[in-house]
PAROMI-480317 format. One record per residue (C-alpha): chain; z, x, y; residue number from 1; residue in three letters. Coordinates in steps of 0.1 Angstrom, whole numbers, m for minus. Example, Ala and Ser with C-alpha at 12.3 -4.5 7.8 and 13.67 -1.06 7.14 Angstrom:
// PAROMI-480317
R | A | 78 | 123 | m45 | 1 | ala
R | A | 71 | 137 | m11 | 2 | ser
***
This chain:
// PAROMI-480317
R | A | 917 | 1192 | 1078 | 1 | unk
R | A | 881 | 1185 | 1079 | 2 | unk
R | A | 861 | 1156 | 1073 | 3 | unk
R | A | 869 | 1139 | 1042 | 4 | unk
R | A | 832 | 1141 | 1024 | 5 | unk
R | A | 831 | 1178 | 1034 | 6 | unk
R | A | 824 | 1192 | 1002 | 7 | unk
R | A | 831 | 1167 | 982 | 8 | unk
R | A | 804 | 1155 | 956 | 9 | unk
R | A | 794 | 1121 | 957 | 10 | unk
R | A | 771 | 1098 | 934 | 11 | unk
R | A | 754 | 1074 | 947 | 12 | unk
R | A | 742 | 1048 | 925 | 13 | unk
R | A | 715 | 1027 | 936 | 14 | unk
R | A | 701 | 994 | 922 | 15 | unk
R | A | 677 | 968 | 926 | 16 | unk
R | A | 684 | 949 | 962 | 17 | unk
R | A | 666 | 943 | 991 | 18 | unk
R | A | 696 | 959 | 1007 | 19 | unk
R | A | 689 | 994 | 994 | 20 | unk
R | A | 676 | 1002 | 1024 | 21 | unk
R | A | 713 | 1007 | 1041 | 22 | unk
R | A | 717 | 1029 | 1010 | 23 | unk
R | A | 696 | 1054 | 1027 | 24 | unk
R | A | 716 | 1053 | 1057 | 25 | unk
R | A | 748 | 1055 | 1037 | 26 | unk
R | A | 731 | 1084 | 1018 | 27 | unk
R | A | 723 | 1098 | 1051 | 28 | unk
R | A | 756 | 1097 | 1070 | 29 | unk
R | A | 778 | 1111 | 1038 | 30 | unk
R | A | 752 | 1142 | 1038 | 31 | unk
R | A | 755 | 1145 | 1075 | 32 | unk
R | A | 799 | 1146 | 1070 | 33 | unk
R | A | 790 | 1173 | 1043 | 34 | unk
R | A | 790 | 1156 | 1009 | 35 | unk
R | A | 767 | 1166 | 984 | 36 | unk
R | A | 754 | 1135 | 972 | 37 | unk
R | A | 734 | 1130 | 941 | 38 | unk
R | A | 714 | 1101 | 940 | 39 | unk
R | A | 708 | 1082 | 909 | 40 | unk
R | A | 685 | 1051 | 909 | 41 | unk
R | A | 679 | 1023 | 885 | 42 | unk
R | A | 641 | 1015 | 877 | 43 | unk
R | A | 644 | 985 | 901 | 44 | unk
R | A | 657 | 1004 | 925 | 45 | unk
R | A | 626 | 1025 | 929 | 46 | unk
R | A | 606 | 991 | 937 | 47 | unk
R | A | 622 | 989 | 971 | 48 | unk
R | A | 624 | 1028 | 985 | 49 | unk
R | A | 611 | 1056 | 970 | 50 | unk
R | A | 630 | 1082 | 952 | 51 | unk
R | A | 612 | 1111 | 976 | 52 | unk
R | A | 633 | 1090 | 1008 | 53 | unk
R | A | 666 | 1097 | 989 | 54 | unk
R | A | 653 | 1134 | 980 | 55 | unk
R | A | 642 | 1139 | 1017 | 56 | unk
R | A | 677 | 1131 | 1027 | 57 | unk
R | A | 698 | 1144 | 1006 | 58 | unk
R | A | 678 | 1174 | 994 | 59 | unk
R | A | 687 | 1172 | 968 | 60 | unk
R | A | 667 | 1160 | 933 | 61 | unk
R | A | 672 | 1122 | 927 | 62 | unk
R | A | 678 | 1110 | 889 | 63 | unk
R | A | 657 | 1075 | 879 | 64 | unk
R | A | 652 | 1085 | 843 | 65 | unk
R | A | 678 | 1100 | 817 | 66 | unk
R | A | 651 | 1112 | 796 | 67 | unk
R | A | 628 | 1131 | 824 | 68 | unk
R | A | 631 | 1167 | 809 | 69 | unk
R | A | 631 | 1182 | 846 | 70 | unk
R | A | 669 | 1161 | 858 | 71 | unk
R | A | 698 | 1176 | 848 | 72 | unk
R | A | 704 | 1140 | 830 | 73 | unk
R | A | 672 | 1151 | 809 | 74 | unk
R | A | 689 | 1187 | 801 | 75 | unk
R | A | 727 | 1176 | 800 | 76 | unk
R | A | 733 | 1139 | 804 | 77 | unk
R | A | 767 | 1144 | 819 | 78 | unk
R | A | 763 | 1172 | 845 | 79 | unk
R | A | 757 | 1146 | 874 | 80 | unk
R | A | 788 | 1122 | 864 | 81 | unk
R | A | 812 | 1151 | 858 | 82 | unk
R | A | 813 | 1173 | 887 | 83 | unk
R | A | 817 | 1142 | 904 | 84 | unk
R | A | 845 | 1133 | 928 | 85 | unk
R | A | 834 | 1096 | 932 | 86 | unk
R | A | 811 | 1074 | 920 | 87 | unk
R | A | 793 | 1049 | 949 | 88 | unk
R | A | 774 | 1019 | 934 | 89 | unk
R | A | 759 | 1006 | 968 | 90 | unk
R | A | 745 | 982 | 963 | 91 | unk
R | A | 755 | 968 | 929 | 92 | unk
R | A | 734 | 934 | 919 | 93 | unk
R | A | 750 | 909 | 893 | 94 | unk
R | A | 730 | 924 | 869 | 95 | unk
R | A | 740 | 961 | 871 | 96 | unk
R | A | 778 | 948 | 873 | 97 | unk
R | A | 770 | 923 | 847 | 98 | unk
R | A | 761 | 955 | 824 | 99 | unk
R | A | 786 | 983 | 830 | 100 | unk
R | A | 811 | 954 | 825 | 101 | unk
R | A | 799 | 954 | 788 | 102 | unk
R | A | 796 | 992 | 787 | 103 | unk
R | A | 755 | 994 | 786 | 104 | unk
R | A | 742 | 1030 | 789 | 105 | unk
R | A | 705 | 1018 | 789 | 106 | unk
R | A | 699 | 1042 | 820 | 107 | unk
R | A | 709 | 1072 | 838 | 108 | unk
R | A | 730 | 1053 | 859 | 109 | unk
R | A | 748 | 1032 | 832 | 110 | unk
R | A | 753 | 1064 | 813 | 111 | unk
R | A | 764 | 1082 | 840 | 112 | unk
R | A | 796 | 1053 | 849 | 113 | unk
R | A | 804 | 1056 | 815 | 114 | unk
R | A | 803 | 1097 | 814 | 115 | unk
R | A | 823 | 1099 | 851 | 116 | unk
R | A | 865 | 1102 | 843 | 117 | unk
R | A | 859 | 1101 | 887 | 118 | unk
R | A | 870 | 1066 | 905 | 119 | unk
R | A | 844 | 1045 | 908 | 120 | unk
R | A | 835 | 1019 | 936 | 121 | unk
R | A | 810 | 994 | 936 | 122 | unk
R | A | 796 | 975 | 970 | 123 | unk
R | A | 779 | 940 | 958 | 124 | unk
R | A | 751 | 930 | 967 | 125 | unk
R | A | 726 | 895 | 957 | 126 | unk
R | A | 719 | 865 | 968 | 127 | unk
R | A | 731 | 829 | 971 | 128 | unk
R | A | 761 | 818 | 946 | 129 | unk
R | A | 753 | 844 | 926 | 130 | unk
R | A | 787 | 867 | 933 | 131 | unk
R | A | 810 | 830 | 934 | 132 | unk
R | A | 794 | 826 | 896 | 133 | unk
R | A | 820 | 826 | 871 | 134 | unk
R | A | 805 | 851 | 849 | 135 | unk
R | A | 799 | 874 | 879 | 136 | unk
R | A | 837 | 869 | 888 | 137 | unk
R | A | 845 | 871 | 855 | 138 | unk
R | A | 826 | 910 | 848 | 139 | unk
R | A | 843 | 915 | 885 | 140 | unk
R | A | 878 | 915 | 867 | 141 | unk
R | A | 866 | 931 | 837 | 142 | unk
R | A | 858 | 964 | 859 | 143 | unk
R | A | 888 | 958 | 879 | 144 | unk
R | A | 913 | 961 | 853 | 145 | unk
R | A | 893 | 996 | 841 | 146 | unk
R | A | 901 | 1007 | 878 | 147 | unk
R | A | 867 | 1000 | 894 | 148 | unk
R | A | 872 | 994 | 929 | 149 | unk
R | A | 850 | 965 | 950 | 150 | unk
R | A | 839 | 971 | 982 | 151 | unk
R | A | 826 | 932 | 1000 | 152 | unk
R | A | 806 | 917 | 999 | 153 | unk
R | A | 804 | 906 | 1033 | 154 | unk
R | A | 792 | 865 | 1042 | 155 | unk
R | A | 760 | 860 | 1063 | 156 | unk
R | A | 723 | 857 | 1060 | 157 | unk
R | A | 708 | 861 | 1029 | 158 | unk
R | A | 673 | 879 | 1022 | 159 | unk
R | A | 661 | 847 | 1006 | 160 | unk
R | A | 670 | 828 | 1040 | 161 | unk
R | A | 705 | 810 | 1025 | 162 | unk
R | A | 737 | 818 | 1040 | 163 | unk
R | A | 765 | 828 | 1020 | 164 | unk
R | A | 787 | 855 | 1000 | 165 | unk
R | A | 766 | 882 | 989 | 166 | unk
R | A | 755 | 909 | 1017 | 167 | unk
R | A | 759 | 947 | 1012 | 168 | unk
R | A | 787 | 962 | 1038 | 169 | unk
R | A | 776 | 980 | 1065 | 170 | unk
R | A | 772 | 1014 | 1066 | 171 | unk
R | A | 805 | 1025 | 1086 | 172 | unk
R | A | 826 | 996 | 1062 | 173 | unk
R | A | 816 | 1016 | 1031 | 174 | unk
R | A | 824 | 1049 | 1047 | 175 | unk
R | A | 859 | 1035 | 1054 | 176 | unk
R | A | 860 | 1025 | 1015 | 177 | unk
R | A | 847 | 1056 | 999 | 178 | unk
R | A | 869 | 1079 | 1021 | 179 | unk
R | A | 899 | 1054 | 1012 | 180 | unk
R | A | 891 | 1060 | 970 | 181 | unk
R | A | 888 | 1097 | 982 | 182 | unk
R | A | 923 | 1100 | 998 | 183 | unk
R | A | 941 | 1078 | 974 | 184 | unk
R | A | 959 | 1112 | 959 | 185 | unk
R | A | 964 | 1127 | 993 | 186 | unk
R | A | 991 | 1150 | 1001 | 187 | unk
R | A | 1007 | 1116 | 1019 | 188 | unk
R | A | 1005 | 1090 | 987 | 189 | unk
R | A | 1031 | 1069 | 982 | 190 | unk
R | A | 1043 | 1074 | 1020 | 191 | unk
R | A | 1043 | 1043 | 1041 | 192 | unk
R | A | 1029 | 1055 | 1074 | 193 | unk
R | A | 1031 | 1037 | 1111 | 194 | unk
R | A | 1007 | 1043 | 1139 | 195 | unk
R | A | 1011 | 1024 | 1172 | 196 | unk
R | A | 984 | 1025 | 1194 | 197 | unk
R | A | 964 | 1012 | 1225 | 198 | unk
R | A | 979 | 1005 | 1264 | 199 | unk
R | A | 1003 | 974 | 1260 | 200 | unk
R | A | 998 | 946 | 1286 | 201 | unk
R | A | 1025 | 928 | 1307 | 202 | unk
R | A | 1011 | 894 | 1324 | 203 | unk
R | A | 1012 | 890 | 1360 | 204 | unk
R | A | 997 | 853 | 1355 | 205 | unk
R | A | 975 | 834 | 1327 | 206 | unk
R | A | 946 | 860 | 1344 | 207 | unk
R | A | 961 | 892 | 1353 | 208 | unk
R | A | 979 | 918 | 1337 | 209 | unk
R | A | 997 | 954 | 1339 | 210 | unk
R | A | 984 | 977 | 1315 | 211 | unk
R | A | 968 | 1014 | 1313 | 212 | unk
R | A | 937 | 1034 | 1305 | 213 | unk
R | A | 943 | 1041 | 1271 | 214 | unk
R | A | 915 | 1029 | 1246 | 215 | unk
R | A | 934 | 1036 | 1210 | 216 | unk
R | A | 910 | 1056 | 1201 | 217 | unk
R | A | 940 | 1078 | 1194 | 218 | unk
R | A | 960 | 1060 | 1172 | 219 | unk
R | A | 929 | 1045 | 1150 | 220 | unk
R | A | 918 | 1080 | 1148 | 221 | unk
R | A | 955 | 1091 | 1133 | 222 | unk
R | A | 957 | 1059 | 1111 | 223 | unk
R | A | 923 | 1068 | 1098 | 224 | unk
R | A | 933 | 1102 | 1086 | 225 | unk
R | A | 965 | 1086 | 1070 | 226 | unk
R | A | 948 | 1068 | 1054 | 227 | unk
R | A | 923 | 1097 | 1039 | 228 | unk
R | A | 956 | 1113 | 1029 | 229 | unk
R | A | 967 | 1085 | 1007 | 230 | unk
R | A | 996 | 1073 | 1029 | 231 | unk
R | A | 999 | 1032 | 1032 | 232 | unk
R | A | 990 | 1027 | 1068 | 233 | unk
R | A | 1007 | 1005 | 1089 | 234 | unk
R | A | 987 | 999 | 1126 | 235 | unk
R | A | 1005 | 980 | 1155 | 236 | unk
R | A | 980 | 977 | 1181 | 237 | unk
R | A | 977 | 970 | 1218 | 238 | unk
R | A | 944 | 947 | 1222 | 239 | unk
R | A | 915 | 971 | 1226 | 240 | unk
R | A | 876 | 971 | 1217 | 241 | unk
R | A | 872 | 993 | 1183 | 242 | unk
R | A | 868 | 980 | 1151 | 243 | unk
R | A | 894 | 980 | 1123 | 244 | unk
R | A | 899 | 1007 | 1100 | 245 | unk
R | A | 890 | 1001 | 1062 | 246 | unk
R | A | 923 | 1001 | 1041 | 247 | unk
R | A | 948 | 998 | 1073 | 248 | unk
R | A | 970 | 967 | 1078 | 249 | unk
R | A | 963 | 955 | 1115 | 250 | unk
R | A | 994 | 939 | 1136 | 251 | unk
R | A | 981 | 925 | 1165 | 252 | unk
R | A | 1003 | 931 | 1200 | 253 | unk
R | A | 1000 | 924 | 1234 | 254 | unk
R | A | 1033 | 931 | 1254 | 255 | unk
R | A | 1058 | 956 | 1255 | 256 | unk
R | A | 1083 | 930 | 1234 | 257 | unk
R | A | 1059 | 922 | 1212 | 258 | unk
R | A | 1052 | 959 | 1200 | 259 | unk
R | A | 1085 | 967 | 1201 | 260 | unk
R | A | 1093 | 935 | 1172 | 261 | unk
R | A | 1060 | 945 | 1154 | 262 | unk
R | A | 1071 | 987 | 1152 | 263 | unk
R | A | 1106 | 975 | 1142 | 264 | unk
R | A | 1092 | 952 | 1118 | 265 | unk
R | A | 1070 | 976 | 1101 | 266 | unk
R | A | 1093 | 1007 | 1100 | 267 | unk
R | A | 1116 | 989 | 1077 | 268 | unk
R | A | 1111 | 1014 | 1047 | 269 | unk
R | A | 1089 | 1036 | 1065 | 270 | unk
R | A | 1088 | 1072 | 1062 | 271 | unk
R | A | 1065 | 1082 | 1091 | 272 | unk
R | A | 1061 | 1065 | 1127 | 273 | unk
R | A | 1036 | 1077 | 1148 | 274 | unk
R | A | 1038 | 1066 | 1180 | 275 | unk
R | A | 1005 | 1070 | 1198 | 276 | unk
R | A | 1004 | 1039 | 1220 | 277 | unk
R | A | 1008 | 1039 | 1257 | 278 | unk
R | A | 1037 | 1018 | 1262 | 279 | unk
R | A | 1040 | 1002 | 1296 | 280 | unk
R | A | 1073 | 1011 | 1316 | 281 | unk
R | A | 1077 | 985 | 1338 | 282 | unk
R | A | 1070 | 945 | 1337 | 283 | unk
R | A | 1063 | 918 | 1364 | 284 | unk
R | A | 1100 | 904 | 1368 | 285 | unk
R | A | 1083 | 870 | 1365 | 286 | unk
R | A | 1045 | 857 | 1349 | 287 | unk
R | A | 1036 | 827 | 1370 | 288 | unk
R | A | 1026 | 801 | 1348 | 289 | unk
R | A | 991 | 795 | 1371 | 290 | unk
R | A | 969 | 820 | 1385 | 291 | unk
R | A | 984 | 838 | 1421 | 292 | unk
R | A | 955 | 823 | 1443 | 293 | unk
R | A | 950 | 847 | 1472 | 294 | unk
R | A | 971 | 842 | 1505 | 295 | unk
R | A | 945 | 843 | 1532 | 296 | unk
R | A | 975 | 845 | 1557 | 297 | unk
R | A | 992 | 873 | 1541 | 298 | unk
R | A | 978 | 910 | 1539 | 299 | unk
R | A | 992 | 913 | 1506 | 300 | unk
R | A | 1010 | 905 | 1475 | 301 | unk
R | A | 1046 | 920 | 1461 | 302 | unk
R | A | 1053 | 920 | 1430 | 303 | unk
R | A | 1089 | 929 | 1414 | 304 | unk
R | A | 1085 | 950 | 1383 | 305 | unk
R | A | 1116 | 956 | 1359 | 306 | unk
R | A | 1112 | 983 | 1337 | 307 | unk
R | A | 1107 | 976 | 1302 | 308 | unk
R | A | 1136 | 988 | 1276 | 309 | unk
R | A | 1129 | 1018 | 1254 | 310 | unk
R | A | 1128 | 1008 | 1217 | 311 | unk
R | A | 1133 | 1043 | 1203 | 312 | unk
R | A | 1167 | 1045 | 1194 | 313 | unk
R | A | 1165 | 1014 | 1175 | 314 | unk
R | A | 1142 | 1028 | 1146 | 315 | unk
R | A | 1156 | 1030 | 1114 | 316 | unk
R | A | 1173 | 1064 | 1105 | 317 | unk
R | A | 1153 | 1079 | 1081 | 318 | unk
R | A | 1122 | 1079 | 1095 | 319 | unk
R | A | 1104 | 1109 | 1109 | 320 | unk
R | A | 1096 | 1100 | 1145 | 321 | unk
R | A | 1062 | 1117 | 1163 | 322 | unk
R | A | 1060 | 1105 | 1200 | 323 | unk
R | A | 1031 | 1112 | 1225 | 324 | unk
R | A | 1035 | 1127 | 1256 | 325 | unk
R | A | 1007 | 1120 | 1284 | 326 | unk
R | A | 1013 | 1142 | 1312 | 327 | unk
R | A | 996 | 1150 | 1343 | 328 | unk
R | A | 1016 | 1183 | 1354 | 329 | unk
R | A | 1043 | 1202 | 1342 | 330 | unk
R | A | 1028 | 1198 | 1303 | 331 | unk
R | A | 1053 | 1214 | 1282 | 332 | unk
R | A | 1092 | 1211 | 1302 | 333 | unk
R | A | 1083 | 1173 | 1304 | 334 | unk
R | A | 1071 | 1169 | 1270 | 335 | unk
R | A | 1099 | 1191 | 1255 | 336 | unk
R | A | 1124 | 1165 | 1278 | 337 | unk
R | A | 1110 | 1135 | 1261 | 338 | unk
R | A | 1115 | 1151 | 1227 | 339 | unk
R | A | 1148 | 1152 | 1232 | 340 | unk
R | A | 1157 | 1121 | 1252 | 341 | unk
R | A | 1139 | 1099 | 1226 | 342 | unk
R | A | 1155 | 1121 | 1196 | 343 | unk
R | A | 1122 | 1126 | 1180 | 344 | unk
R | A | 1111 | 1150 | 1153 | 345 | unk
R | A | 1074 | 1163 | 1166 | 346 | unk
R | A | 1059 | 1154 | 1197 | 347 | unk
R | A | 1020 | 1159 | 1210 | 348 | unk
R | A | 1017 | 1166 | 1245 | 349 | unk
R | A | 985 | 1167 | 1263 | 350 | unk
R | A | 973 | 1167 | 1297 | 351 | unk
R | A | 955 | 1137 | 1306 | 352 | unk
R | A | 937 | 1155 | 1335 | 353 | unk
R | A | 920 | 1183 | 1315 | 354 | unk
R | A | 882 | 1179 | 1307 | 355 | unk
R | A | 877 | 1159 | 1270 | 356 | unk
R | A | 918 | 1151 | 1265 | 357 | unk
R | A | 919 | 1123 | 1288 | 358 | unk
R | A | 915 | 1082 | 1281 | 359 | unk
R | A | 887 | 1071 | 1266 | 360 | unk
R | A | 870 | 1104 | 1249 | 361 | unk
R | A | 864 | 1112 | 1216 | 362 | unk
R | A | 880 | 1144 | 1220 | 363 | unk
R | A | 915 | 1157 | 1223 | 364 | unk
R | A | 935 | 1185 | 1229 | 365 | unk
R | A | 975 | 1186 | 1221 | 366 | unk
R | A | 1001 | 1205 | 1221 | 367 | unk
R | A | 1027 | 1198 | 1193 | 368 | unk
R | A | 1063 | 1206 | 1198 | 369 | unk
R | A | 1094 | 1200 | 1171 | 370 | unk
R | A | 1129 | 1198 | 1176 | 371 | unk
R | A | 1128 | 1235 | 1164 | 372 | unk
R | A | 1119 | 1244 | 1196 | 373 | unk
R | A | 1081 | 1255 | 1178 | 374 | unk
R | A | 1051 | 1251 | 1201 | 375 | unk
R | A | 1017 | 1251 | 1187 | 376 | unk
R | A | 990 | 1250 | 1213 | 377 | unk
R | A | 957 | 1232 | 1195 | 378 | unk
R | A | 922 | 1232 | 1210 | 379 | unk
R | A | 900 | 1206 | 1220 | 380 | unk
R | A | 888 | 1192 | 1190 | 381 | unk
R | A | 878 | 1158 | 1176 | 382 | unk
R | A | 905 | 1128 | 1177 | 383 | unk
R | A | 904 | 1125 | 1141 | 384 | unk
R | A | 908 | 1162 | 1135 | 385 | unk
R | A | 941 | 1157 | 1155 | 386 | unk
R | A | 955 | 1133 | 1140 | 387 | unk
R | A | 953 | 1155 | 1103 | 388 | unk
R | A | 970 | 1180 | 1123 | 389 | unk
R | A | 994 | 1159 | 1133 | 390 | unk
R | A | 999 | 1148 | 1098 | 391 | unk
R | A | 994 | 1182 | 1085 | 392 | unk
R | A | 1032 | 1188 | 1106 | 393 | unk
R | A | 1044 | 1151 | 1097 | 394 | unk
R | A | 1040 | 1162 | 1057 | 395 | unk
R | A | 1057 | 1193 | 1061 | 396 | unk
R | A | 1087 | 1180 | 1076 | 397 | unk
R | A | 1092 | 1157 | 1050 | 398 | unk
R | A | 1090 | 1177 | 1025 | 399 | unk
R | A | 1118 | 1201 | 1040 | 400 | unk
***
């Protein structure tokens, strides 16, 4: 499954903000994922970039007046709003929201919310107790109970030097938004989805630990396109250094024990686990309670390790299990062992020593195996591309 702007046709509404110059960039990285993105700007807007930046983008032509006889607005005043997929008003000032909350169609953009029967989002965007005013709270809820969805805004430094509630999302945030509105009628909605993920850690003492060289990248990766699908996403997660996914309840983890209570916890009414973390095997038999200072008499330190109990057979019947399988040698006879040991449904096996599916990469290659005995060998190929394929076998399974 590709990218989850390929194709699709986005509008992206721009008003009058300072912060309309991460509306380029947004512009820019939707094209780039192949979106066709139509730009329409409010007359403000145009004070702070230029239409021709949008244009040079995009390339495609950018709409700032509904009666310019050369836009499609001018020709058909709907053309932009109805082959839209989704409308993105990033940002949105108080005074934009303040209008489509009363229905105004003084502009192409205005018109064009009202024309759209596409989900719209809006990213807010002004400055210092403007967004906590009650009548912008109050046109808030007004959209909200049309179905417009909010994305932010985030706190921090404010253009006019006050610090506060009121700054446009990031690029990357809104990505995780739009794609979220997207998916919402995914092949996977209504599912509840789980996704473990990162190397779990067992302390030796308050400053060491056991753990592995997985980065989660994995598991974010298959949460992510869960998520695009429609599917409520559950993430249990081994500490690790990548940002949260947009739309994905996080459960924080750090030992084998406490992943174990967090997966059990979440599965209740599940209908997919993923289990993409790396779970530790074994444990220190005992965590001193001070940090092991270094014996200069002794050449070395022991440590006895008991192995950690697997939690598999205790999820729920009912739901479809996927395991991982990180192997060094024998790929497929140990992969196809673990399937059956831990009873799962589908399994991805890949070889951790193979160039671009180890730790740490952006890149994966898998083979998945099901109970059925089926083996499909996939090539190397982006994380997030995996996981849909994943999900592509995790959907049709529970639909037999």
């Amino acid at each position: 499954m590709p990218s989850p702007f390929k194709g699709k046709n986005i509008v992206l509404g721009v008003t009058g903000s300072i912060a309309c110059y991460k509306a380029v960039d947004l512009a820019s990285k939707m094209s780039q994922a192949g979106a066709n993105v139509d730009v329409v700007m409010t007359e403000s807007a145009t004070k702070f970039v230029s239409p021709i930046t949008f244009r040079s983008i995009t390339h495609r032509p950018v709409v700032t007046d509904m009666f310019d006889p050369a836009s499609e607005l001018g020709i058909h005043h709907v053309a932009v709003a109805e082959r839209a997929d989704i409308v993105v008003v990033a940002p949105a000032t108080a005074d934009f929201i303040a209008k489509a909350a009363n229905g105004l169609a003084d502009d192409a953009l205005g018109t064009t919310i009202l024309a759209t029967t596409a989900p719209v989002l809006m990213a807010p965007a002004m400055d210092g107790h403007m967004y906590e005013n009650v009548a912008t709270q109050e046109n808030i809820e007004r959209l909200r109970g049309r179905g417009v969805s909010f994305a932010g805004p985030a706190s921090g430094h404010l253009a006019s030097g006050l610090s506060g509630k009121g700054r446009l999302l990031e690029t990357p945030e809104l990505l995780g938004h739009i794609a979220m509105v997207l998916g919402r009628n995914g092949d996977l909605a209504g599912r509840s989805v789980v996704v473990s993920a990162g190397g779990t850690q067992e302390a030796i003492d308050p400053v060491r630990i056991i753990t592995n060289r997985s980065s989660g990248k994995m598991g974010y990766a298959i949460a992510e396109a869960a998520r695009d699908r429609g599917a409520q996403v559950t993430l249990v997660t081994a500490p690790t250094s990548l940002d949260n996914p947009i739309g994905v309840e996080i459960r924080q983890t750090a030992s084998v024990a406490e992943m174990r209570d967090a997966v059990l916890g979440a599965c209740a009414g599940a209908d997919v686990l993923v289990m993409a973390a790396a779970v530790s095997d074994y444990r220190p038999a005992e965590t001193a309670s001070q940090k092991i200072k270094k014996d200069t008499d002794n050449e070395g330190l022991v440590l006895q390790l008991l192995k950690n109990e697997d939690f598999f057979p205790e999820i729920p019947e009912g739901v479809l299990r996927v395991g991982f399988a990180a192997e060094t040698e024998s790929l497929i006879p140990n992969a196809q062992a673990k399937l059956r040991e831990k009873d799962l449904d589908l399994i991805a096996a890949n070889d951790v020593n193979e160039e671009g599916s180890g730790f740490e990469v952006e890149t994966n290659k898998v083979t998945l195996i099901d109970r059925e005995g089926r083996i499909e060998e996939l090539p190397l190929m982006d994380k997030y591309d995996v996981g849909h394929r994943i999900l592509d076998r995790a959907s049709e399974l529970l639909r037999k």
